[in-house]
PLY file of the C-alpha trace (Angstrom):
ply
format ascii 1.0
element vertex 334
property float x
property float y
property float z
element edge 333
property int vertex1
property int vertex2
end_header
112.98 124.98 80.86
114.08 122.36 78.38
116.29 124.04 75.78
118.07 121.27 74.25
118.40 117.31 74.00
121.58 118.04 76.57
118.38 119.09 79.07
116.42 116.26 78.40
119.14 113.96 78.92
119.66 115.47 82.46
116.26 115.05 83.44
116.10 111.42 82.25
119.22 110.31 84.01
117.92 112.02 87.10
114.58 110.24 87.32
116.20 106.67 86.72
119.20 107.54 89.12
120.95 104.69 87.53
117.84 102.74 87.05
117.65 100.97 83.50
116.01 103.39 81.18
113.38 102.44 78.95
114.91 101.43 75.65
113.02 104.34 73.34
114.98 106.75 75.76
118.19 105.43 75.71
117.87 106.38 71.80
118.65 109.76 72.88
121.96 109.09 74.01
122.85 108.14 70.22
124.17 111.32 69.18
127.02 111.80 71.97
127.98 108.14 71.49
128.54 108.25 67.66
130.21 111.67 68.69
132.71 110.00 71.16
133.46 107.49 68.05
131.40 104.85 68.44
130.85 102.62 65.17
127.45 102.48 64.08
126.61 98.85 64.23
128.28 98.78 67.89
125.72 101.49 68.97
122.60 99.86 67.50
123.72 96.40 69.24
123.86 98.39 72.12
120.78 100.10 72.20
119.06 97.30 70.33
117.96 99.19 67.21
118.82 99.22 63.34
122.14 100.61 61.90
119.32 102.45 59.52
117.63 104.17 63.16
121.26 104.82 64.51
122.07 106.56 61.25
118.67 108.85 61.15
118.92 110.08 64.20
122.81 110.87 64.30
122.51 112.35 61.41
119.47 114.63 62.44
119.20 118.33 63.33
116.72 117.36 65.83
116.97 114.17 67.73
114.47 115.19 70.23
111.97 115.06 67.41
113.97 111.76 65.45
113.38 109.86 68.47
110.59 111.25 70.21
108.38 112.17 66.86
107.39 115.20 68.18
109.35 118.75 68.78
111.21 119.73 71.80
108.58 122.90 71.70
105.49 120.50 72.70
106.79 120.72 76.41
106.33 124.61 76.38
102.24 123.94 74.96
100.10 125.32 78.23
97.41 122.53 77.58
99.97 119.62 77.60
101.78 121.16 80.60
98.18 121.62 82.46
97.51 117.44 81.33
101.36 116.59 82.67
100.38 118.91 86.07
97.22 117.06 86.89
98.55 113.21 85.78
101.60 113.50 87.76
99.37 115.19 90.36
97.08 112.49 90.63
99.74 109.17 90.07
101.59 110.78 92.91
98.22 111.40 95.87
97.79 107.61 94.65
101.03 106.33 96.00
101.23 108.31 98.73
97.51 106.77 99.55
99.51 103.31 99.39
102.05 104.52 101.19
100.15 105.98 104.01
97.68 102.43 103.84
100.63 100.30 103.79
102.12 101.48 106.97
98.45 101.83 108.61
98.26 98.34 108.04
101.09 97.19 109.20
100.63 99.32 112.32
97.76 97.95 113.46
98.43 94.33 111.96
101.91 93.89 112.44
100.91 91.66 115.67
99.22 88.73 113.70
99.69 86.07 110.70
98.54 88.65 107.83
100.76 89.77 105.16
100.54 92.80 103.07
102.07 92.25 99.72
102.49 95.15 97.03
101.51 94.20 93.46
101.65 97.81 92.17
105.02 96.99 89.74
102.54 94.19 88.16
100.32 96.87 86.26
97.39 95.06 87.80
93.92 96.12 89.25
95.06 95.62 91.93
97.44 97.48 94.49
97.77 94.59 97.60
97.27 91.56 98.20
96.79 89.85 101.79
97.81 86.90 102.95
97.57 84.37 105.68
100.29 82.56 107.86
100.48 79.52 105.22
101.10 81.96 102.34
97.68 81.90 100.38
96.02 84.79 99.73
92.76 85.30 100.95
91.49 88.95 99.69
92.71 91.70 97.16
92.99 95.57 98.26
92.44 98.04 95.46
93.31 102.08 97.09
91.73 104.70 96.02
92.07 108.50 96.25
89.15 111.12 95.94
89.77 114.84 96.67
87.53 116.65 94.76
83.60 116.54 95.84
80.38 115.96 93.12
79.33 119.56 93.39
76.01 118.33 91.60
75.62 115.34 93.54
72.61 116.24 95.58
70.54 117.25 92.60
72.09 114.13 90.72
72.39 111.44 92.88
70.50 111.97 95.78
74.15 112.97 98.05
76.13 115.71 99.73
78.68 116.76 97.84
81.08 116.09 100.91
79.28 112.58 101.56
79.58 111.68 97.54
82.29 108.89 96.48
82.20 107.83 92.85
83.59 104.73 91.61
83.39 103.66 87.52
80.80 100.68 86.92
83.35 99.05 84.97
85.62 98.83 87.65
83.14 97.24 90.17
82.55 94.91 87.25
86.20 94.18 86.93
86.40 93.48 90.60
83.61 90.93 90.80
84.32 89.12 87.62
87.96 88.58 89.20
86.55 87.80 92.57
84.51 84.90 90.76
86.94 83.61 88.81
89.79 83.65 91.26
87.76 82.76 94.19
89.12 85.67 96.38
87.19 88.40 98.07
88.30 92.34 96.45
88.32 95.60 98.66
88.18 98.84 97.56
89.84 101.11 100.05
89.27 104.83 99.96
90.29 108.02 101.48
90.36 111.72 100.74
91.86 115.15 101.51
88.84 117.72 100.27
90.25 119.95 98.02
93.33 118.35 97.15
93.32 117.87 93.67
96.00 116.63 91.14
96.65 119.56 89.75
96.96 121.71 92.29
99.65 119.03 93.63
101.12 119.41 90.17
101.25 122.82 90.26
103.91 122.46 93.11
106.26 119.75 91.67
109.62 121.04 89.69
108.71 122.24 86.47
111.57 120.48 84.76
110.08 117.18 85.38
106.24 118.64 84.43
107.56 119.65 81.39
109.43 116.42 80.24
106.00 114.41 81.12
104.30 117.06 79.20
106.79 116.72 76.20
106.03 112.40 76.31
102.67 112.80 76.85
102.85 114.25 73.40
105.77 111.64 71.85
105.23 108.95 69.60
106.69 107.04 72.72
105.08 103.51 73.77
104.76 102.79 77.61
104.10 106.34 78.51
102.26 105.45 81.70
105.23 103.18 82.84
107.44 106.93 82.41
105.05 108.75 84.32
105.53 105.72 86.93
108.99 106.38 86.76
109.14 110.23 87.69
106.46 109.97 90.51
108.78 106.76 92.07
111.93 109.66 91.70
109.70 111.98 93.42
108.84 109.70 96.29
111.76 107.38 96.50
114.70 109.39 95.81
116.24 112.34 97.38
114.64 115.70 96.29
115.04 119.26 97.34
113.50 120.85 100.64
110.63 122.46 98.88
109.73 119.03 97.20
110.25 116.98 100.29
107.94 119.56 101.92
105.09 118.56 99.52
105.26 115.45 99.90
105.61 115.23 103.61
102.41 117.30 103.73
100.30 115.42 101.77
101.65 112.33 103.65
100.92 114.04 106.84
97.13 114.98 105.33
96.57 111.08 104.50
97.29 109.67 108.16
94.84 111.52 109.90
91.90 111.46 107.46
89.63 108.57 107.59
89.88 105.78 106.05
86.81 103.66 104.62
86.20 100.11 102.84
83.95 98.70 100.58
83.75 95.24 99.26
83.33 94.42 95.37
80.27 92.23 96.66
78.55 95.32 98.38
79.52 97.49 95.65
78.25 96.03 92.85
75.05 95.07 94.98
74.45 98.82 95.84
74.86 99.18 91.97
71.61 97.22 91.03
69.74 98.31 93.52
70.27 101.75 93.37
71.08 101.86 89.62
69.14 104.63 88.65
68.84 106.93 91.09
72.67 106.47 91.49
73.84 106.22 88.01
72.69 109.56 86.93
74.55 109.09 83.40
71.44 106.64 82.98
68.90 109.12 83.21
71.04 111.46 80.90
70.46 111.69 77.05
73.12 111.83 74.74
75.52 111.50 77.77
78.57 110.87 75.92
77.69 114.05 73.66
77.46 116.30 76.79
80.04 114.72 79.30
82.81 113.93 77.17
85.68 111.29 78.37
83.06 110.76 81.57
83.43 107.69 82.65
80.12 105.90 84.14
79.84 106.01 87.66
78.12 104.74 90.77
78.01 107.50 93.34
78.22 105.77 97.07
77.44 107.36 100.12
80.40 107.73 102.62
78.77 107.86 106.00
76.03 105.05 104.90
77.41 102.56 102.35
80.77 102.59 103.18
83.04 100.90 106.62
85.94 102.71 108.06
89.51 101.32 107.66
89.63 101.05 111.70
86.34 98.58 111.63
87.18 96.57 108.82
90.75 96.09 110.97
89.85 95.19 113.85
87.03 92.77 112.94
89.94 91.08 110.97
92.20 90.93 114.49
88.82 90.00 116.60
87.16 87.63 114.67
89.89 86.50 112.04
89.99 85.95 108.41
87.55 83.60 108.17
85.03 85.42 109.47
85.77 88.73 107.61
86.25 86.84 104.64
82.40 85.32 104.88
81.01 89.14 105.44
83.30 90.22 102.48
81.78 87.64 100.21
77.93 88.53 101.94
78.93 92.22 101.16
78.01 93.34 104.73
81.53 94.92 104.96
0 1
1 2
2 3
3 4
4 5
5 6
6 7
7 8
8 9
9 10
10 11
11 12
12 13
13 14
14 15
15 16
16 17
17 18
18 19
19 20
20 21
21 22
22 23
23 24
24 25
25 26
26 27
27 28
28 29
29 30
30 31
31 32
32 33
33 34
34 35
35 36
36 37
37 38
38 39
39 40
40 41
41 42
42 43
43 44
44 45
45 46
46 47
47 48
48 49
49 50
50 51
51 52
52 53
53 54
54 55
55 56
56 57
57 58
58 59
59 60
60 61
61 62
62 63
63 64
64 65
65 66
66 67
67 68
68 69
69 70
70 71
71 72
72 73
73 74
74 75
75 76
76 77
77 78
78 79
79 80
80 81
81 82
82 83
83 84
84 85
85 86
86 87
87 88
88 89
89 90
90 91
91 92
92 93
93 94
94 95
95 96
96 97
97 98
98 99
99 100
100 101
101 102
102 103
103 104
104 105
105 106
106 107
107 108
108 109
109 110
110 111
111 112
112 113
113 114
114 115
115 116
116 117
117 118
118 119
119 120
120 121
121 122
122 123
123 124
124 125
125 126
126 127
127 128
128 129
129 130
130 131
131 132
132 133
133 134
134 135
135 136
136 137
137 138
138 139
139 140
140 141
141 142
142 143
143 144
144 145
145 146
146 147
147 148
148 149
149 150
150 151
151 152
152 153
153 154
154 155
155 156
156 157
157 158
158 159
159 160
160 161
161 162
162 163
163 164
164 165
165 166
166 167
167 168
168 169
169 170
170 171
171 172
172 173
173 174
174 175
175 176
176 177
177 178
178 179
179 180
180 181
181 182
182 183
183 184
184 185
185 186
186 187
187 188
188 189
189 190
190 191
191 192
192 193
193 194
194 195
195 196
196 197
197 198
198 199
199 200
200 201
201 202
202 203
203 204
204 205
205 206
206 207
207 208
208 209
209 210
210 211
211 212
212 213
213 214
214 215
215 216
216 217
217 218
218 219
219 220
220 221
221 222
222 223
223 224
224 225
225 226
226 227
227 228
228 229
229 230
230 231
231 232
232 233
233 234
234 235
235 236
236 237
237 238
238 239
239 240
240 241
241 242
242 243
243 244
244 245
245 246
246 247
247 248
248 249
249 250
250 251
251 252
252 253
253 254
254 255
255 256
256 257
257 258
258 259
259 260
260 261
261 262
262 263
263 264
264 265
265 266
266 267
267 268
268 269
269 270
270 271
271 272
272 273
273 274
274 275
275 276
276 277
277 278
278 279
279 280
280 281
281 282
282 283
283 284
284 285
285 286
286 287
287 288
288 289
289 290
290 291
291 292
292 293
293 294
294 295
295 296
296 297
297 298
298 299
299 300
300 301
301 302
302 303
303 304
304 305
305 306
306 307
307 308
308 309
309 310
310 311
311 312
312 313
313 314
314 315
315 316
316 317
317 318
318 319
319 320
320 321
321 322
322 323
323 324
324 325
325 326
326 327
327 328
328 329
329 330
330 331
331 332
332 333
């Protein structure tokens, strides 16, 4: 429960555990430093805001709402909590995926010239990149999580539900255009847990920090994604309590041992047009904006036949080197 702007305070300063705060949050703090006796026009150098802001929300009954343009009460609203659940849910399967890639990587490459570098903090399309003993890179690696199956898919797209992996056209798009341009072959890397779904992982997170994503999910707040960054890093990074830590370590656990598949942008995007309607169902769909609302377009792959596994696409890079993976990454054969 968050009663008060004391509470949300709390929470803030224990998700940046003395991490720089973004600078619409450090508003908050305005009313116990113009209590302590700070002058006004000290405070909004401070904070880097206008004597007129500093003034408002000192001066209001509600700085939650002054600074936050919403009410403390949106963080009690079931639907925003159930939105908060299933984001924070899903943002945190996706960096344990990296997680658990990263140091299966690294395990099986840590012999050779390859580097793994993490370009997650860039906000990029991109999670990895990998590079050679001289320093240039020679591929991208985008991870991706899917837990929950197409339960239509074989009347869809042709697929077993457990054998169904959708990926958004536009993102297949995105990765060839930048594999053009740049001159540098893009991976997709999946892997699932069946049944694991954000929400459910949600579900078993501390509601304190559910309901202050819930209550800036529904601020006036800029950078909201870069927030929700910043509690599932707390979550991971920092210490947490035993029933937290347990969560985590079981989903961690989950990750290692499932497989772990690849599919190039090249391959990808070839599947798309040649499979483009009998895999793109939204094509065959009237009005399909009208009747799946927020759906995003997808191309539905099939795991066991489109797809390679992690271990394959590893050790062809350790047997036959980068050149040679690179040439069947750019053929789309991997």
């Amino acid at each position: 429960m968050l009663a008060n702007c004391r509470d949300v305070l709390s929470v803030v300063t224990e998700i940046y555990q003395g991490r720089e705060w973004p600078r619409q949050l450090r508003l908050l703090t305005i009313p116990d430093l113009r209590a302590a006796g700070r002058e006004v026009s000290d405070v909004a150098r401070e904070l880097r805001t206008t004597q007129a802001r500093v003034r408002e929300i000192a001066g209001s009954a509600d700085p939650i709402a002054a600074v936050l343009r919403t009410p403390l009460s949106a963080c009690e609203d079931e639907a925003r909590i159930t939105k908060a659940k299933q984001g924070l849910g899903q943002m945190l399967l996706g960096t344990l995926s990296e997680r658990a890639f990263e140091k299966l990587y690294k395990d099986k490459m840590g012999t050779t010239e390859l580097r793994l570098e993490d370009t997650r903090e860039g906000g990029t399309d991109t999670d990895y990149r990998v590079y050679n003993g001289s320093g240039k890179a020679v591929f991208r690696i985008n991870i991706k999580f899917h837990g929950s199956p197409f339960r239509n898919a074989r009347e869809l797209v042709g697929l077993e539900p457990e054998d169904c992996f959708a990926l958004a056209t536009y993102k297949i798009n995105q990765a060839i255009r930048r594999q053009e341009s740049e001159f540098l072959p893009y991976v997709f890397v999946i892997v699932g847990v069946p049944g694991l779904r954000g929400e459910a992982v949600g579900a078993r997170l501390p509601g304190r920090l559910v309901r202050f994503a819930a209550l800036v999910l529904a601020s006036g707040l800029e950078g909201k994604r870069s927030i929700e960054d910043a509690i599932v890093r707390h979550l991971v990074d920092d210490e947490q309590p035993a029933e937290v830590r347990a969560v985590i370590a079981e989903i961690a656990a989950q990750l290692m041992v499932r497989p772990w598949l690849v599919l190039s942008a090249r391959r990808a995007d070839r599947l798309l047009r040649e499979q483009l309607f009998e895999r793109v169902f939204a094509l065959r769909v009237r009005a399909f904006t009208s009747h799946y609302r927020r759906a995003e377009v997808d191309m539905h792959f099939s795991l066991t036949h489109d797809l390679r596994t992690l271990e394959y696409f590893l050790d062809a890079l350790r047997e036959h080197g980068l050149q040679g993976v690179v040439l069947r990454l750019e053929r789309g054969d991997i």
